[in-house]
C-alpha positions in Angstrom: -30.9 11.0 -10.5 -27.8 11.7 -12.7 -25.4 14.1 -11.8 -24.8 16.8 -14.5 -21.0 17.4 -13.2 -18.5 16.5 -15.5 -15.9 13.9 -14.0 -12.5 12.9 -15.2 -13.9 9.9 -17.5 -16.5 11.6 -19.6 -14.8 15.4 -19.9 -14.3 15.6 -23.6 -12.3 19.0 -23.6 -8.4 17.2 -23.5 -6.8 20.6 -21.8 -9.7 19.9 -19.0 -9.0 16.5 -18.8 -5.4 16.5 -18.3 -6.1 19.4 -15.7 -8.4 16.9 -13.7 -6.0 13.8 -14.2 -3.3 16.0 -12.7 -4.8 16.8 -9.4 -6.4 13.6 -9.0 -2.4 12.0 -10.1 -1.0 13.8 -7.1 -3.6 12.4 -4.9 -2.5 8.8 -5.9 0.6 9.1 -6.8 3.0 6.4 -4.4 5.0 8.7 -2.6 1.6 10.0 -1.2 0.3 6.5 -0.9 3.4 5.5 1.1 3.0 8.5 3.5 -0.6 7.9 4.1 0.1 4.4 4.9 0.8 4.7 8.6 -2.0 6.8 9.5 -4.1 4.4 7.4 -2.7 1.4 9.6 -3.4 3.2 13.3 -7.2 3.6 11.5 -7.0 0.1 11.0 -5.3 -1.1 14.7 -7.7 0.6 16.6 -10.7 -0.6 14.6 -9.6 -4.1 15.4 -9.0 -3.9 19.1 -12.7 -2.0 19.0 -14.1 -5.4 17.6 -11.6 -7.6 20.1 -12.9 -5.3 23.3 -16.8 -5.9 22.2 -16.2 -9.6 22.1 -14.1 -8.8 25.7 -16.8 -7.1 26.9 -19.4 -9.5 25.8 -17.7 -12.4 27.4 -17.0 -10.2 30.8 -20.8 -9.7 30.8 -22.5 -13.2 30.1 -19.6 -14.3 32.8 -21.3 -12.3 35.1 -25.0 -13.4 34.2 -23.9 -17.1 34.3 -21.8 -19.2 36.6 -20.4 -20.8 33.9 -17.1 -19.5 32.3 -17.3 -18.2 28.7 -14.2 -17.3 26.3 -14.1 -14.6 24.0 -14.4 -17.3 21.0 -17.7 -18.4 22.4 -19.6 -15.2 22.5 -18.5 -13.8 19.2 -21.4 -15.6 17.4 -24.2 -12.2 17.9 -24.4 -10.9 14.5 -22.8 -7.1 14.4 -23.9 -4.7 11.6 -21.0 -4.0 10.4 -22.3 -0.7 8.2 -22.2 0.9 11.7 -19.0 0.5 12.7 -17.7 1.2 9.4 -19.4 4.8 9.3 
């Protein structure tokens, strides 16, 4: 199915087009980028120490099933869907 909404890149009218290409502009524009960059960052920190807890947790758990004494390194070889955590 084709959406029938016109988007910046195949508007023909050039008064609508620079309209769009404005908005979208301020949107991207690298003062904005700059600002959203710290939020972006804390997004990205805690997703990381989510992934370095699992394996924590993992290894805390097959410790506790075995005798034997596993590091983080060893248990992070389960496949993880990654789609999900990305939602």
């Amino acid at each position: 199915m084709v959406h029938q909404a016109l988007n910046t890149l195949t508007v023909r009218d050039k008064k609508d087009h620079g309209r769009r290409r404005r908005v979208i502009s301020q949107g991207l524009s690298d003062s904005t980028l700059r600002n959203f960059e710290p939020a972006m960052l804390e997004i990205i920190n805690r997703f990381c120490d989510r992934l370095l807890e699992t394996v924590e947790e993992e290894s805390a758990k097959a410790n506790d099933e075995s005798q034997t004494v596993t590091s983080p390194e060893q248990t992070w070889k389960t496949p993880r869907n990654m789609a999900e955590w990305c939602k």
